[in-house]
C-alpha positions in Angstrom: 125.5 102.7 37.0 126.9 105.5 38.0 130.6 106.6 38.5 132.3 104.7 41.7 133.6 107.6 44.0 136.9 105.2 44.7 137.9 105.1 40.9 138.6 108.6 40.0 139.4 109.4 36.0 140.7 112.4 37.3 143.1 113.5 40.5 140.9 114.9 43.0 141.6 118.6 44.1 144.7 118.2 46.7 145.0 119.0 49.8 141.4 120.7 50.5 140.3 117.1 52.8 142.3 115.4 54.9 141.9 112.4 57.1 143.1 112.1 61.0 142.1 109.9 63.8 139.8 111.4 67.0 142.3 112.4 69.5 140.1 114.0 72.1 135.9 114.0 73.5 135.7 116.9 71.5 136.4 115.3 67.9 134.6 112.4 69.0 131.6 114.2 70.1 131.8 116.1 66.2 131.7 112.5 64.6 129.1 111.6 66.8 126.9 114.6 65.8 127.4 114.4 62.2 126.6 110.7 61.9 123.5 111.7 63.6 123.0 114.4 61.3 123.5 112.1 58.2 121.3 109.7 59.5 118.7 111.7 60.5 118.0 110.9 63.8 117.4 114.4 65.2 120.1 114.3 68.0 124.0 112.8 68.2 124.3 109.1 67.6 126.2 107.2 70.4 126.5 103.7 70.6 128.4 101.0 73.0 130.8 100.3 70.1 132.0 103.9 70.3 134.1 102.8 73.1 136.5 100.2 71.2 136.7 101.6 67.4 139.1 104.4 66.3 137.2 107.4 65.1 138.2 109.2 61.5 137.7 112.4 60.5 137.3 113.8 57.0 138.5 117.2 57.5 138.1 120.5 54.9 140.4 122.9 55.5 138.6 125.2 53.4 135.5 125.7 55.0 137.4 124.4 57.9 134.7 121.4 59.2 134.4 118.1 59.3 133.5 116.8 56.2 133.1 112.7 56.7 133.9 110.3 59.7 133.6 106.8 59.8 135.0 104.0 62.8 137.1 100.7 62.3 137.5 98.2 64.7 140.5 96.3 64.1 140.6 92.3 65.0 143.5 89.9 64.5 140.7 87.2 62.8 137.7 85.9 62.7 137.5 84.3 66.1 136.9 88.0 67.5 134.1 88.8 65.2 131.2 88.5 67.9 132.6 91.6 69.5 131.7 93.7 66.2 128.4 95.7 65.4 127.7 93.6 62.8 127.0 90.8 65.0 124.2 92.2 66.6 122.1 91.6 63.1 124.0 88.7 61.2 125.0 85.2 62.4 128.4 85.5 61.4 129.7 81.9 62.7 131.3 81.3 59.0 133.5 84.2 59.3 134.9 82.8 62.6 137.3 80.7 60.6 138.8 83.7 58.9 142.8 83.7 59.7 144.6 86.6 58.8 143.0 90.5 60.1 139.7 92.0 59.7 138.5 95.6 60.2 135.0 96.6 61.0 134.6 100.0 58.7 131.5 101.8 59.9 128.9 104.4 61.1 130.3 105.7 57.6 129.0 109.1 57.2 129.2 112.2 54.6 128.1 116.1 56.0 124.6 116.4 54.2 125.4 119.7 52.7 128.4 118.2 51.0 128.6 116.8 47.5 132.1 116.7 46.9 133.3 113.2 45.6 136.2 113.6 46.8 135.5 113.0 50.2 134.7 109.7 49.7 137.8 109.1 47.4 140.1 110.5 50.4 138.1 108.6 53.1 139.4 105.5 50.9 142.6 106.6 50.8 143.0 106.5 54.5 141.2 103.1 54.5 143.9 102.0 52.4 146.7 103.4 54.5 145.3 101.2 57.1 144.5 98.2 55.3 148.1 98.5 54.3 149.7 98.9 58.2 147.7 96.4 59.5 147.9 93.1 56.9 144.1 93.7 56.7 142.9 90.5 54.9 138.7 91.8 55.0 137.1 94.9 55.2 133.4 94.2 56.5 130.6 96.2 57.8 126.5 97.2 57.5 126.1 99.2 54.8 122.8 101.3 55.0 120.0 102.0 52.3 118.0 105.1 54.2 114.4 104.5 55.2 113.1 101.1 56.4 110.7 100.6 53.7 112.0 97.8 51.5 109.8 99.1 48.2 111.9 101.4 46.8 114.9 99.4 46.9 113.3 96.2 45.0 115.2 96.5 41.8 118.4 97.3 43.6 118.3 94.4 46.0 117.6 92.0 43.4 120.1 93.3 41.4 122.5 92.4 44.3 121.1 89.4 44.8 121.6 88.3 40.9 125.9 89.5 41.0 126.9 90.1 44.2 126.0 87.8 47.1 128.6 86.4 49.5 130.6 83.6 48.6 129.1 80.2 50.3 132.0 79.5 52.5 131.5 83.3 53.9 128.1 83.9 53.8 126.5 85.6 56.8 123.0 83.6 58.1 120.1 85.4 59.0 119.6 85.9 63.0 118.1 89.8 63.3 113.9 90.0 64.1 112.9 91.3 61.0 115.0 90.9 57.7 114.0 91.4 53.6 115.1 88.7 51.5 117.4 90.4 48.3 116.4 88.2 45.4 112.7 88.2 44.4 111.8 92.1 43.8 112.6 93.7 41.1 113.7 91.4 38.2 112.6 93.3 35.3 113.1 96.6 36.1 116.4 98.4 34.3 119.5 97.1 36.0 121.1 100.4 35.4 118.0 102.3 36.7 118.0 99.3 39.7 121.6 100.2 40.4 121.2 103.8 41.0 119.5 103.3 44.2 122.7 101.8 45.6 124.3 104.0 48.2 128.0 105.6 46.6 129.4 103.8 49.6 128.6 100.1 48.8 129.5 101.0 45.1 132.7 101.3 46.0 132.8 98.2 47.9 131.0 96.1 44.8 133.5 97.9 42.1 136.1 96.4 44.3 134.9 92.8 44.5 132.9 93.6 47.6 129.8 91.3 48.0 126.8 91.5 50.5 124.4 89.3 52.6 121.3 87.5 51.1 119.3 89.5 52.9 119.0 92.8 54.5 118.3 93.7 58.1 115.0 96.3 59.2 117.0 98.5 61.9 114.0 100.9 63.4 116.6 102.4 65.7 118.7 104.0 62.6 115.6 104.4 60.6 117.5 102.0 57.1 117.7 98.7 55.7 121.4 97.7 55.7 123.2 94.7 54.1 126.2 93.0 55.5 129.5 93.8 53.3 132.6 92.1 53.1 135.6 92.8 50.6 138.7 90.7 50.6 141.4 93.1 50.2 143.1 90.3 47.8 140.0 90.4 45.5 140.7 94.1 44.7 142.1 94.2 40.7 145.6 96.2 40.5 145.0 99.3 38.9 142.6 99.8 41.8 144.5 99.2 44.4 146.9 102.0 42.8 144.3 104.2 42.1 143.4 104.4 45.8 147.2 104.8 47.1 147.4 107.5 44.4 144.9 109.1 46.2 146.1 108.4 49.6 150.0 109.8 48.2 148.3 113.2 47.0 145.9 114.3 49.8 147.5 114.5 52.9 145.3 111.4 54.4 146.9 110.0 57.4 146.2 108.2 60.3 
């Protein structure tokens, strides 16, 4: 497996990124065109969902660009999860009942030409400084695997399938057109080798106690696979949970 990006052994270098919200069409129209960039579609990606999420910016002041962006939509529970993106591809009627605050984290996105680590590590920071402001109970989102092609991913998903699957009284219920079943591919390839092949993002979310669908959704439009992720704030261990405000404290992340 390699390293999680939100567990750093080391302090990342501070002060180079930091982390504000969109405050005008111009920042929003940057996110737009680096998630399109990092996905690959050829042109800006622009959704509906746009309209009601808060838009974050992973700045360098270095090279003085944007670095990262991702979106959260904030709910007060579970009873306003239909109005998410997620929705559109999971029957999420379990996670109606959820009581306390959830945030939609997505269209998650890291510049192509950038390999720093530290981008991701500051992007959580942030995350936490909301999570933190808000009571968040769940973070919860799609998390994307590149490619709609479900072959190379076999020993990943069923490496997902065998640790980290949704709790029962959580567990999102297929609904999208055309889905790929996580368990069944896979099973004796290298489960280090398997693991490799899951994106840095959802890492983070599994070395938290995140846990995903039992399936993952085909989504032409976007050209991946992507699993539904959840992560119950209360399910991260301690020493993370400082880690990340550690990182949050020396950055200059805010929102």
């Amino acid at each position: 497996m390699q390293a999680d990006p939100a567990a750093p052994s080391t302090p990342p270098s501070t002060r180079r990124y930091t982390v504000r919200a969109a405050n005008c069409e111009a920042d929003l129209r940057a996110a737009q065109a680096l998630r399109g960039a990092g996905f690959g579609l050829g042109a800006p990606d622009v959704d509906a969902f746009d309209d009601i999420c808060t838009h974050m910016l992973v700045e360098d002041t270095r090279l003085n660009l944007i670095a990262g962006c991702f979106r959260l939509l904030p709910l007060a529970n579970g009873c306003g999860i239909g109005r998410s993106y997620s929705a559109q591809f999971y029957d999420l009627s379990a996670l109606t009942r959820y009581p306390s605050p959830m945030t939609e984290l997505g269209r998650f996105c890291i510049h192509p030409a950038a390999r720093d680590p530290d981008i991701l590590r500051v992007a959580w920071g942030a995350i936490t400084a909301h999570v933190d402001a808000g009571n968040v109970g769940m973070l919860f989102g799609c998390t994307s695997f590149c490619g709609t092609d479900p072959a190379p991913y076999r020993g990943a998903f069923a490496a997902l399938a065998r640790g980290h699957l949704a709790p029962a009284v959580w567990a999102p219920v297929v609904c999208a057109a055309q889905t790929v079943p996580l368990a069944g591919g896979g099973a004796t390839e290298d489960p280090r080798r398997s693991f490799a092949a899951v994106p840095p993002l959802l890492r983070s979310y599994l070395g938290m106690g995140g846990w995903v669908s039992d399936h993952a959704v085909v989504d032409p439009e976007m050209n991946t696979l992507h699993v539904f992720t959840g992560l119950e704030i209360a399910a991260i261990p301690p020493a993370r949970q400082r880690l990340l405000r550690a990182v949050l404290d020396g950055d200059g992340a805010a929102l």
